[in-house]
C-alpha positions, -999 to +999 in steps of 0.1 A: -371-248-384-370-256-348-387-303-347-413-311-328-412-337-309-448-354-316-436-388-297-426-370-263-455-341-264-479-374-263-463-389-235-467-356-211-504-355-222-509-392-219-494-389-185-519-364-170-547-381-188-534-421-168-537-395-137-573-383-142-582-418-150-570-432-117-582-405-100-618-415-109-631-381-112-637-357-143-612-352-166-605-339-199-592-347-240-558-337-251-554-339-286-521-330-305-524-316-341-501-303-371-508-293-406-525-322-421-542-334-388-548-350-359-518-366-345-525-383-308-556-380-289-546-386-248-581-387-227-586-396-192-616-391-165-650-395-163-672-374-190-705-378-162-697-387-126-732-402-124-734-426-151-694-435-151-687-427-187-657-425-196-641-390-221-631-397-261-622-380-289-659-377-294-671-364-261-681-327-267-672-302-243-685-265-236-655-246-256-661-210-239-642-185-249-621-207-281-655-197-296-640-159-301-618-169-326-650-181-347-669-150-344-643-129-351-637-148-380-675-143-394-668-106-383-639-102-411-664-116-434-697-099-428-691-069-402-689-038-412-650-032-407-630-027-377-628+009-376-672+010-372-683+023-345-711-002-323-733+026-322-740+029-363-754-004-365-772-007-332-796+018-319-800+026-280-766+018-270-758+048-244-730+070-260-702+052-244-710+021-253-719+035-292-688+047-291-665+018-292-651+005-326-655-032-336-618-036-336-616-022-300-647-043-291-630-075-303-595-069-295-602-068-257-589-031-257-627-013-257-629-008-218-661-020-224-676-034-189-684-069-184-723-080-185-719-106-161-696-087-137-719-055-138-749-079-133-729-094-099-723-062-087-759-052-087-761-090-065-771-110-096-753-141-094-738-161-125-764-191-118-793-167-124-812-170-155-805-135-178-821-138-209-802-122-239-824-091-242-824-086-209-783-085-208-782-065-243-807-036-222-779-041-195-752-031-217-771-007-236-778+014-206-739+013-190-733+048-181-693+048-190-661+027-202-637+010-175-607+031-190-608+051-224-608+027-251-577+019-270-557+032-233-557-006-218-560-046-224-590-064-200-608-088-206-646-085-215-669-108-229-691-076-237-679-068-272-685-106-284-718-100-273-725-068-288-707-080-322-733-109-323-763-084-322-745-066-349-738-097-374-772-109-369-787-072-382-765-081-413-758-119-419-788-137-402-784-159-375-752-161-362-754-199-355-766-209-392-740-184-407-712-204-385-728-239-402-728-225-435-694-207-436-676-226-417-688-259-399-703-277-431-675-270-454-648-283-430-668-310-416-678-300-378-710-321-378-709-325-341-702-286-334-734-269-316-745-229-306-766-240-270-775-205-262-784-217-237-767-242-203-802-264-203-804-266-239-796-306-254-758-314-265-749-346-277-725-364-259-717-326-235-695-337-208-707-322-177-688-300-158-675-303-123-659-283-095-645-297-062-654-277-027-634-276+002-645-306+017-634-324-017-668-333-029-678-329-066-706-305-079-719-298-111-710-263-125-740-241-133-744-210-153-774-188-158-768-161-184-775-163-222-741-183-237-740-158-265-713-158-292-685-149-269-686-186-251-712-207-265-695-233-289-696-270-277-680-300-292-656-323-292-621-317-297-620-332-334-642-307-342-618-283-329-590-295-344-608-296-377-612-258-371-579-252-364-556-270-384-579-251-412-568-217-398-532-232-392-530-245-426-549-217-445-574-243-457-608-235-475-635-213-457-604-204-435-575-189-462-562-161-448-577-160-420-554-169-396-534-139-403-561-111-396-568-129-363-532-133-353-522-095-368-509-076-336-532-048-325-518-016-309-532+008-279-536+043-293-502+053-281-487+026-305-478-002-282-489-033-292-507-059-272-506-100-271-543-101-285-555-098-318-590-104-328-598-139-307-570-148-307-535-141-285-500-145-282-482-168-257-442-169-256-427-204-249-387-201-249-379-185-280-412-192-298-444-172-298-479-193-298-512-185-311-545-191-287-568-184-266-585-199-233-618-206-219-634-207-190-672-220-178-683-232-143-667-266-148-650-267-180-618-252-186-597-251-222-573-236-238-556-242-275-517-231-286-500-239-318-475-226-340-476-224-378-441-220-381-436-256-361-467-270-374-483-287-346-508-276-313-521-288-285-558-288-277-567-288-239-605-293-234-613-304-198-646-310-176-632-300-143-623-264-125-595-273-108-571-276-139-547-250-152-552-257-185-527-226-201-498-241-180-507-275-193-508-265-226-479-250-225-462-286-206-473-303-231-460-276-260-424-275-240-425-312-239-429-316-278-396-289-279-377-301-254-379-265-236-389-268-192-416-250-186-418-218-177-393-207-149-413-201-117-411-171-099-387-172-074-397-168-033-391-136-022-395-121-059-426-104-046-436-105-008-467-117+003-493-098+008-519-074+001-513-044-018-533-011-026-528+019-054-502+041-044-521+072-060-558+063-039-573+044-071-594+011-058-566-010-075-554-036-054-530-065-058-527-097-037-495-117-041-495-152-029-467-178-039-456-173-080-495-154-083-510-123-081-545-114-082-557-078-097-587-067-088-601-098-083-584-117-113-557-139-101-531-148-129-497-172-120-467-154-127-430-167-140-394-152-136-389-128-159-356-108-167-335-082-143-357-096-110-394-089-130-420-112-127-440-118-155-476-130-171-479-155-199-516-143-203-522-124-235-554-107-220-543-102-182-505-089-191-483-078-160-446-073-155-441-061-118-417-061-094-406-057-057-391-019-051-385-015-015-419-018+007-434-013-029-444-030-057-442-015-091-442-021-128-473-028-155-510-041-153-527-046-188-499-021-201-509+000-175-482+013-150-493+012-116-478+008-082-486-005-048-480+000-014-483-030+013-524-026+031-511-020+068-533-010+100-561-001+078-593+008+095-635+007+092-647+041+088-678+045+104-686+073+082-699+047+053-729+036+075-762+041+056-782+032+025-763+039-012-782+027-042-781+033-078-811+039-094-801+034-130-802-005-119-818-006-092-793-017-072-789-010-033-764-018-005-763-014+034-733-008+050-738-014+089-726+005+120-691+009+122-680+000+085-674-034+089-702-051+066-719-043+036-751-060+031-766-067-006-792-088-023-831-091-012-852-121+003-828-154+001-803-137-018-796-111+010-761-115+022-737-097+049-706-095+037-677-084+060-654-052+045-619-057+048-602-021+048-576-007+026-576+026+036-579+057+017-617+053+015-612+012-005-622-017+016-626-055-001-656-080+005-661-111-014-690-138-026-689-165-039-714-186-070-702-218-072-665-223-082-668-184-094-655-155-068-654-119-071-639-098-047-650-061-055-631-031-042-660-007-021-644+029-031-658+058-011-657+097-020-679+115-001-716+108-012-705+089-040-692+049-036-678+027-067-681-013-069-645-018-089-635-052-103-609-060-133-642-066-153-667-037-143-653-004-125-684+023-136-717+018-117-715+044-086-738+046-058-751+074-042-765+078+000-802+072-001 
């Protein structure tokens, strides 16, 4: 078995802690774990810019998405089985939704749209307040999937959500079932379900994000937290849960092993994501993890049971990459480099559209590309391919003549450079959909669509594709999206990686 290298993982993640320290801004906790524990906590930064103090082992942090991994692990205990379809346990979901299985829903395969990115497209930003029944009659009422399920990987918080209603109709309260499982036996005293961004943490770090002009704002988030992102804590309460699951300890025998079991698409591939939990290559080793992501808080864990040690990343600041320093401080424990960067001129620069007249899009800039509005950083692969380390946003692409070509989310797809696109002034006019209520304006000449109602109204200028696609983009805090405006006729489609059904129709 391959050592790690405990002493000189430390001194990478005490380095970027010294840097956040003398920075004098937010920061974050790196804590380094194996078998039997804790092995080096490296903290740095500011847990509240206001008040000066300072980030510990103890200071909790909004986990995000790490809290899949938990649910999914209730889910093997009380759900109903992976092959149950949503719709048998919970009335009035519309038939695409009731279709999904629980092992689509919480493998990220269930093409199941995204509550907050459907809510955006109908101009309801992620700082708006959304209760929890008013996103499950959302989701209940989406008309269709993003892609047939089991076809693709993306992303969705939307079957976490759905799989929380669903325990709660069988095991109670989601939150005291995590205590009483889980938290209690392996002592995560500190470990809290907000459901809520206002509701009390003890000792949350707050969480910032930096604008252009370099000044520090808190993040703020609006929706109900739910099961798919609501965890807070500090990372020894993590690593509690994890070297549990890495170890096969108590509550948590066996478990890593269902989590970590490879799923597979419905033609037999298999993904990088199992049940909340994916797979990350470093050199020739494969880690287990998953990220997270809140407006001012980003985290992500990685460890190996074969190597016995991890990494946790838990930070209060947007600006940090926190997969790539996970994996830094991972290939600094091995003695690996990091991941080889793509090299310029692997894929030119620029902006890209479907080949075929779909309203996918790519933009490549540098060693990233963003699809459909999700940007992932990409590293040289083999044979001129570059490639994702991202177990739920999976691409190998590359350049083939003016094209580029290759796989999205196990998806092939190619693109062909935007050029001398133009406004059609054929889109002018009213399209709403009245499912949601949800109306747009697009202005003389094609060149801006206009959205939103009172203070919220915004003009948002279209920037062409051609073949009918044009891009426009808002912004909520740190958060973007950019959605694709596809036109057919009478018919236009708001598209982003998230949320590609709700249409709109000329008034």
């Amino acid at each position: 078995m391959p050592r790690f290298d405990r002493s000189a993982a430390a001194a990478h993640a005490e380095a970027q802690a010294a840097a956040w320290t003398a920075e004098a801004g937010p920061g974050g906790a790196i804590l380094l774990f194996g078998r039997d524990g804790p092995t080096h906590a490296a903290c740095g930064g500011l847990a509240d810019l206001a008040h000066g103090l300072g980030i510990t082992p103890d200071t909790a942090f909004r986990w995000a998405s790490l809290t899949k991994q938990v649910l999914a692990a209730l889910a093997l205990r009380a759900g109903p089985g992976l092959e149950a379809r949503l719709g048998g346990h919970l009335p009035g979901l519309s038939p695409a939704v009731g279709a999904v299985t629980v092992g689509h829903a919480l493998g990220m395969t269930s093409g199941l749209p995204d509550a907050m990115e459907a809510a955006w497209q109908c101009h309801v930003p992620p700082s708006a307040a959304m209760s929890r029944d008013m996103l499950l009659d959302l989701v209940a009422r989406l008309p269709a999937l993003n892609y047939p399920q089991g076809t693709e990987i993306s992303y969705t918080n939307t079957g976490y959500r759905l799989m929380q209603h669903l325990l709660e109709g069988r095991a109670g309260d989601v939150g005291a079932a995590w205590r009483e499982t889980f938290f209690k036996p392996l002592g995560m005293a500190a470990t809290q379900f907000p459901e809520d961004w206002t509701d009390p943490v003890p000792g949350l770090a707050r969480g910032y994000w930096r604008d252009d002009a370099g000044r520090w704002h808190e993040g703020r988030y609006g929706p109900h937290l739910s099961a798919s992102g609501g965890l807070a804590g500090p990372a020894l309460d993590l690593a509690a849960w994890l070297v549990a699951l890495m170890a096969g300890h108590g509550p948590l025998a066996g478990v890593l092993d269902a989590l970590a079991a490879p799923r597979r698409l419905v033609d037999g591939r298999e993904t990088a994501y199992g049940l909340g939990l994916g797979r990350t290559p470093l050199g020739p080793h494969v880690l287990l993890g998953h990220g997270g992501s809140l407006p001012g808080f980003k985290n992500q864990v990685l460890f190996s049971r074969e190597l016995e040690a991890g990494v946790i990343v838990l930070t209060n600041r947007e600006d940090v990459d926190s997969l790539a320093l996970a994996l830094a401080v991972m290939a600094a424990g091995l003695g690996l480099d990091p991941a080889p960067p793509v090299l310029p001129g692997t894929l030119r620069p620029g902006l890209y559209a479907a080949a075929d007249g779909g309203p996918f899009w790519i933009e490549v800039e540098g060693s990233a590309v963003t699809f459909l509005g999700a940007r992932e950083g990409l590293v040289a692969g083999e044979d001129g391919w570059a490639v994702s380390c991202s177990p739920y946003m999976w691409m190998r692409l590359r350049q083939e003549g003016a094209a580029i070509a290759g796989e999205v989310n196990h998806v092939a797809r190619r693109f062909l450079p935007v050029q001398d696109a133009a406004h059609d002034p054929a889109w002018q006019g009213e399209w709403r959909n009245e499912e949601f209520g949800s109306a747009f304006a697009i202005g003389p000449g094609g060149g801006t669509l206009t959205m939103g109602t009172g203070p919220l109204r915004a003009a948002m200028p279209l920037l062409p594709l051609g073949g009918g696609r044009a891009l426009f983009r808002r912004a909520d805090g740190p958060w973007a999206q950019r959605p694709c405006l596809h036109v057919q006729g009478d018919r236009a489609r708001l598209v982003t990686n998230r949320c590609r059904v709700l249409d709109y129709r000329r008034a």
